[in-house]
N, C-alpha and C positions, 0 to 999 in steps of 0.2 A: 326526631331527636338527633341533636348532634350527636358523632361518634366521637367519643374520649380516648385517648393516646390509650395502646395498650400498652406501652411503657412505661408512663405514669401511672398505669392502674397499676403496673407491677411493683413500682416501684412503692405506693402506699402501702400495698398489698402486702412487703416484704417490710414497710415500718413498721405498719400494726400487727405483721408473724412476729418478728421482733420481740418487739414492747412485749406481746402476749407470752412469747419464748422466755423474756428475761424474768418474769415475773415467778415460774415453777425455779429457776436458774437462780436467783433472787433469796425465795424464800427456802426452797430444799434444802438447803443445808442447816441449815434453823431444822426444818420441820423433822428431820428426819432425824436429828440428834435430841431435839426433847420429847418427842412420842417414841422416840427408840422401835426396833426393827417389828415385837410382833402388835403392835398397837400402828403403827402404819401398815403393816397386812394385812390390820382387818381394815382400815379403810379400802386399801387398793381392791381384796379380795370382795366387799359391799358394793363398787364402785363398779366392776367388771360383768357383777350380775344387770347392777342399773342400765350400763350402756346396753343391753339386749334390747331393753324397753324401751327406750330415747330412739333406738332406732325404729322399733314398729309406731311409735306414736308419730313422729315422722316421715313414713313410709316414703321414701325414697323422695320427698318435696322439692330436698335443698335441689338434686341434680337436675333435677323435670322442672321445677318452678323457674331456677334460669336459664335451662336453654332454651323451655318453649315461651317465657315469660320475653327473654332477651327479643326474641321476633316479633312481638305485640305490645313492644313499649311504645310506639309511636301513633299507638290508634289507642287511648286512654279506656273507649265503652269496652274494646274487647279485653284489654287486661283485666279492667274493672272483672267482668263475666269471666275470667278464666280466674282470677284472685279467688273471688267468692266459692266456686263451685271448691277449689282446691283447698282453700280453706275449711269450708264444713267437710271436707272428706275428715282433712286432716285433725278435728273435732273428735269425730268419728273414734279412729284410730287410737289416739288418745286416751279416750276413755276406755278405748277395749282392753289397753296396754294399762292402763294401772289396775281398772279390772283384773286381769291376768297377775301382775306385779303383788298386789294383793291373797291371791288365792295360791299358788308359788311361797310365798315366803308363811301364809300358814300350815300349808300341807307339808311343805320337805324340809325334815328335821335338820338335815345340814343346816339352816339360814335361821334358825331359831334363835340362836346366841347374835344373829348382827338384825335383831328387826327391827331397833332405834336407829343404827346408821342405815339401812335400806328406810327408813320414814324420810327421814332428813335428805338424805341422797335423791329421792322420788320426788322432789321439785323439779330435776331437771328434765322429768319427762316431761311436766308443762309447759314450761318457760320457751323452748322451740318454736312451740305449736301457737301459742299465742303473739310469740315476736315478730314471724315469719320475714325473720332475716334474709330469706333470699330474693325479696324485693327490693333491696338496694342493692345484691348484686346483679342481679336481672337489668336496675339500671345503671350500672356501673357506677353507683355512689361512693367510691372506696374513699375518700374523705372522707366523709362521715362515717364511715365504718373504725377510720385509722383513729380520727378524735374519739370514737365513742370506748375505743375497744383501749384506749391509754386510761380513759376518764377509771374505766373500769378496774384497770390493774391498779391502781396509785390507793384506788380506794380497799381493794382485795389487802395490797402489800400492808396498807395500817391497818387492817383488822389482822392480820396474822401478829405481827406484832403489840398488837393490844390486848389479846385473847389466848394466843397460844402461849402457856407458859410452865405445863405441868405434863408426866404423859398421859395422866386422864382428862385430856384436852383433845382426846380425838376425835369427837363429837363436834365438838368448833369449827375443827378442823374442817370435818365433812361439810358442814352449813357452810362454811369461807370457800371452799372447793368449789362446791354448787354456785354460791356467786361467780367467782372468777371466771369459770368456764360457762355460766349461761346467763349470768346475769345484764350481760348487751342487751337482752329480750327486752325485761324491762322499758330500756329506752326505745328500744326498738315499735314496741307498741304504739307511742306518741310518735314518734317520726315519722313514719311510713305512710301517716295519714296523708301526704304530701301528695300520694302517689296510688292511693287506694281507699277506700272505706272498708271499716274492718266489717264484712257484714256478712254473714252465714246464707246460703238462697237454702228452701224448700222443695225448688225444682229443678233438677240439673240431667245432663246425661252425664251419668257418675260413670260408666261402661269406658267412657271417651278419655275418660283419666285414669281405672284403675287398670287397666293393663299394662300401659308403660311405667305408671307407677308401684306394682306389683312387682311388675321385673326389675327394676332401678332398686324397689325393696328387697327383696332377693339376693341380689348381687351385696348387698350392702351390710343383711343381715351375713350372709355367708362370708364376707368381709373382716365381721366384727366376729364371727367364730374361731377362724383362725389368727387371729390378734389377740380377742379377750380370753379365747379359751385355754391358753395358755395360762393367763393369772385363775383363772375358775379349776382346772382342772389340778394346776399346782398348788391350789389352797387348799382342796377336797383330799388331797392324796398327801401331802406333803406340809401344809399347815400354815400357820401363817406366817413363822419366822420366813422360812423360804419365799413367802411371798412378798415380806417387805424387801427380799433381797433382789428379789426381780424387777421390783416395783423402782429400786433404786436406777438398775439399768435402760428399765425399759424407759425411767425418765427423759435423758438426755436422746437414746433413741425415739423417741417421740417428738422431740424439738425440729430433731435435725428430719424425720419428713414431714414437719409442719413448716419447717423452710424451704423445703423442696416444694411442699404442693402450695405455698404463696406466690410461689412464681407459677404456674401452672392453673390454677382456678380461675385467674383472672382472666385467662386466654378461651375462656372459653365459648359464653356467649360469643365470641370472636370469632372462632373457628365454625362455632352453628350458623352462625351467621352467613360466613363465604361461602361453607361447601352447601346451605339452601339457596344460597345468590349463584349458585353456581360458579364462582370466584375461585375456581381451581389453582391459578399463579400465587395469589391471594395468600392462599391456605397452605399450599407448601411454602410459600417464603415464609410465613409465621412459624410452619412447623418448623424448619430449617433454623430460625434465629431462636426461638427457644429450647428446641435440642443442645445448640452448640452453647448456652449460657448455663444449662444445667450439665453439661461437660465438666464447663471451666468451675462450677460452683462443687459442686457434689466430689469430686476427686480430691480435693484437700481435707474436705470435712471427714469421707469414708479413711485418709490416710492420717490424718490430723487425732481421731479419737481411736484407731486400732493402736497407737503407737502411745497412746496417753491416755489408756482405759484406767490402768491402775491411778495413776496423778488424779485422774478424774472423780472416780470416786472417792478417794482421799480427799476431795476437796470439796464435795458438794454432799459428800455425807457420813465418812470419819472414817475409824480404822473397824469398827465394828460393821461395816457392810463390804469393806474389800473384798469376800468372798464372789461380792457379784461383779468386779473388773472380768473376769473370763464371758462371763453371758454378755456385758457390754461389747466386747472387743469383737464377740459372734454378731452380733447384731451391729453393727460398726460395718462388716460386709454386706449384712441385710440392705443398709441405704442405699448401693450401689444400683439395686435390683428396682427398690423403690423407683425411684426415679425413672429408671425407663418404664416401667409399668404405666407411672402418672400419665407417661405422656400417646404411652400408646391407650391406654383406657379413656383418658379425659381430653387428649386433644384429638385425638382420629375417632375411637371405636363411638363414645358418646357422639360427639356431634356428625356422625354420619348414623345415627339410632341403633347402630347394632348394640342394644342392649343384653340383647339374648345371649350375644357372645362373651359379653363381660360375667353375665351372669352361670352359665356353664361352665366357665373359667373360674370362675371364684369359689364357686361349688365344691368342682372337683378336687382345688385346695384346701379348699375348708376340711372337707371329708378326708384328705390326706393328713393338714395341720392334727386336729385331732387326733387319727389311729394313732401317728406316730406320737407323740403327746401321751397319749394313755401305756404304750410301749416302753417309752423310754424313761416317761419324770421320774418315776419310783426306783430307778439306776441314776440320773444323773441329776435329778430335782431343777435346777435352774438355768444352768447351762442345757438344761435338754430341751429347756420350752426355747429357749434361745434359739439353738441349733434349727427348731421345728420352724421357725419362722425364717429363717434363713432360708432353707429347703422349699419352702412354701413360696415365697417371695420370688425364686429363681424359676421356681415349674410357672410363675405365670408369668414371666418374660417372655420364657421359652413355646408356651402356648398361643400368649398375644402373636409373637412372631408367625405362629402357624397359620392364626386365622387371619392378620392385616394384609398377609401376601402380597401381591400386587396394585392392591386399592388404594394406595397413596407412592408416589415417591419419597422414597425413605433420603434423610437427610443425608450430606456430606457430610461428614465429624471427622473425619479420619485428620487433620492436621490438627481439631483443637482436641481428638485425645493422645494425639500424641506431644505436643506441647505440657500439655495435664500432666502427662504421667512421667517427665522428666521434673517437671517443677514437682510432683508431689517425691521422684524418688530423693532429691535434692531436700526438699522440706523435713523428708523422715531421717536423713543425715543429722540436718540440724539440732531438728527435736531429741537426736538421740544424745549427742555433744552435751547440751545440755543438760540431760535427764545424768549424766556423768558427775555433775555440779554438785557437793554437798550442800543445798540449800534448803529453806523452811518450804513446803508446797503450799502455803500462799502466795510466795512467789515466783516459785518457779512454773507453775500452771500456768498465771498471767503471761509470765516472760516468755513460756513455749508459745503461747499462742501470739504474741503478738511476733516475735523473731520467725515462729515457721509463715504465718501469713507474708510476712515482710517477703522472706525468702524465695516464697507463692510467687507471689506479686512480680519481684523483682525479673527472675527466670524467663516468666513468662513472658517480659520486657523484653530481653534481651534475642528472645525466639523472636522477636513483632508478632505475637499474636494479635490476628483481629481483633476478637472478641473482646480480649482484656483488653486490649486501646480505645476499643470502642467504649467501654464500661470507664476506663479511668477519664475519656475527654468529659464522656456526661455527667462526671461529676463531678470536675472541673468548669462547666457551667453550669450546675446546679448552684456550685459556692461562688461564683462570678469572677472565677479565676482566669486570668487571661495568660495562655500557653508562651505565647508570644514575649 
């Protein structure tokens, strides 16, 4: 199989984060003013429980499916044989996980009051399992991932607007949720035949898959505890108002590292790739050019939203959720952390198989996220889940750092953060100028963002940053703009 620019894969990769980004970006402010704050906390709070399950029915597929899928695309019988076995696991799983999902929302009374939106929500543990999306990224199909995942939103954005219109319209809500965010499956089921037959085996050595798959599962549930456990534990304690408020920030925090890791997932059969080719030059150049692009990307967004937490939510969800601009503006430094994690987890730690170490890593913050979670929400409610995820996110930098040690050449950055972090102090001048401006915050949120990007942009100009020149000639040929 030919090999596909991982440029272009990034580059789809960050249309369809995009498209997908603008469509919560899109409709949140709609949603969250006509369901009002505690009718979205029982969605977010139903939604927090679900993802525990989405992920044991998946048991760690997406990550195992393309790195080791990515090495046997070009022998069709073997993928074939390695599809099949991975897919009746992940059958399997599935049904143990709604099983479970099930017997959970009868036994403990906390979930009594949401077992309609846990019905409704509990689609998305199937849709996964039966899509198995990660066989277009195994073959680096990000075209048809990017068309399919627009086809999807266009259709999500007019069901919001068709249906939501009252606040006991959170039920709608839930079922349009579940589409937007799994409903690719769907098409997915028909495509992929391209590249597979969907067919369960009888006989496998299932031993050969559930141990790297256990641990990829592991890592990923302990993942989703200190992430989700924050909206579960501040629903349990603290209720659902609080949780719609968190649910406001952790929105646009969710955006911004679903933009971070679309530049980032698409490198990765890449990286599996060179360091089993033994491609060492290979594999630190890639690491090198996608460190120094998540430099230049992530340092405006991390300075961009601490300086325009309050604008922000003002604008994407009224004056009755302001409270949650302080837990945005915490988690607004979270991203910073994100980002280096993505690249130490998914471009080194995974494609050289140290699974174990992601997974003892993410553990031991899980188990952190929490304590401190159960210590603190019932003092500070939202900002504390905030703060726990900040704290969490930086112990696993700090840890990756401990255990990558010497096994790769760590990249150069050093000029493009310092280039960053003059345009972003430069950018936060702006944005403040302006926030000066008595105007409506429909406008002035636009005008920040587009003036401090400009600002971004320009600085970085005038430093010659590589990266940003390299970034602005390509797409200058992309639009078939001639410099000259």
């Amino acid at each position: 199989m030919k090999n596909k620019s991982v440029g272009k894969n990034a580059i789809l990769n960050v249309i369809k984060t995009v498209i997908a980004l603008l469509f919560p970006l899109i409709t949140f402010p709609y949603i969250s003013r006509v369901l009002q704050v505690d009718n979205l906390g029982k969605v977010n709070f139903a939604n927090s429980v679900i993802n525990y399950f989405i992920l044991f029915a998946t048991l760690g597929l997406g990550t195992y499916g393309v790195r080791e899928g990515a090495a046997l695309r070009d022998d069709r019988d073997k993928f074939q044989k390695f599809f099949s076995e991975v897919y009746t696991i992940s059958l399997f799983s599935t049904l143990i996980s709604l099983i479970g999902l099930v017997v959970i929302t009868i036994f403990l009374p906390g979930l009594r009051s949401y077992e309609l939106l846990i019905l409704i929500l509990s689609i998305s543990v199937i849709l996964p399992t039966i899509g198995c999306g990660w066989v277009c990224a195994a073959y680096e199909d990000f075209g048809y991932i990017t068309i399919r995942t627009i086809l999807v939103q266009i259709i999500s954005l007019a069901l919001i607007f068709a249906f939501i219109h009252v606040p006991g319209d959170y039920y709608k809500y839930a079922a349009i949720l579940v589409f937007s965010s799994q409903g690719a499956n769907i098409f997915n089921l028909f495509y992929i035949r391209r590249y597979v037959k969907i067919v369960p085996v009888l006989h496998m050595n299932a031993s050969k898959h559930l141990k790297p798959l256990l641990i990829l599962f592991a890592s990923s549930l302990a993942t989703s505890i200190y992430v989700s456990s924050d909206t579960t534990v501040l629903g349990f304690v603290c209720g659902d108002y609080y949780t719609g408020l968190y649910g406001a920030a952790t929105k646009l925090y969710s955006v911004l590292k679903n933009l971070i890791s679309a530049i980032v997932i698409v490198s990765i059969p890449r990286f599996s790739f060179y360091y089993g080719s033994n491609k060492r030059e290979e594999f630190d150049n890639l690491l090198n050019n996608i460190s120094k692009a998540l430099v230049i990307i992530t340092l405006p967004l991390v300075a961009g939203v601490f300086t325009l937490s309050r604008e922000i939510i003002l604008f994407i969800s009224g004056k009755q959720y302001i409270e949650a601009s302080s837990a945005l503006r915490i988690l607004s430094v979270a991203v910073l952390f994100v980002a280096i994690s993505w690249i130490q987890s998914q471009c080194i730690l995974v494609p050289m198989k140290q699974e174990k170490a992601v997974l003892y890593t993410t553990i031991f913050t899980a188990i952190l996220n929490v304590v401190l979670n159960i210590l603190l929400v019932g003092k500070w409610k939202h900002n504390a889940t905030a703060l726990t995820t900040l704290i969490s996110e930086a112990c696993v930098v700090i840890i990756y750092f401990r255990v990558i040690g010497s096994k790769v050449r760590f990249p150069k950055i050093g000029s493009e953060l310092f280039h960053g972090l003059i345009a972003a102090v430069a950018m936060i001048g702006a944005l403040y100028l302006i926030g000066r401006i008595d105007i409506n915050i429909y406008i002035q949120l636009p005008l920040s963002v587009l003036i401090g990007a400009l600002v971004y942009a320009v600085i970085l100009l005038l430093l010659r940053d590589k990266v940003a020149i390299l970034i602005i000639n390509k797409i200058f040929k992309k639009l078939g703009i001639n410099k000259d």
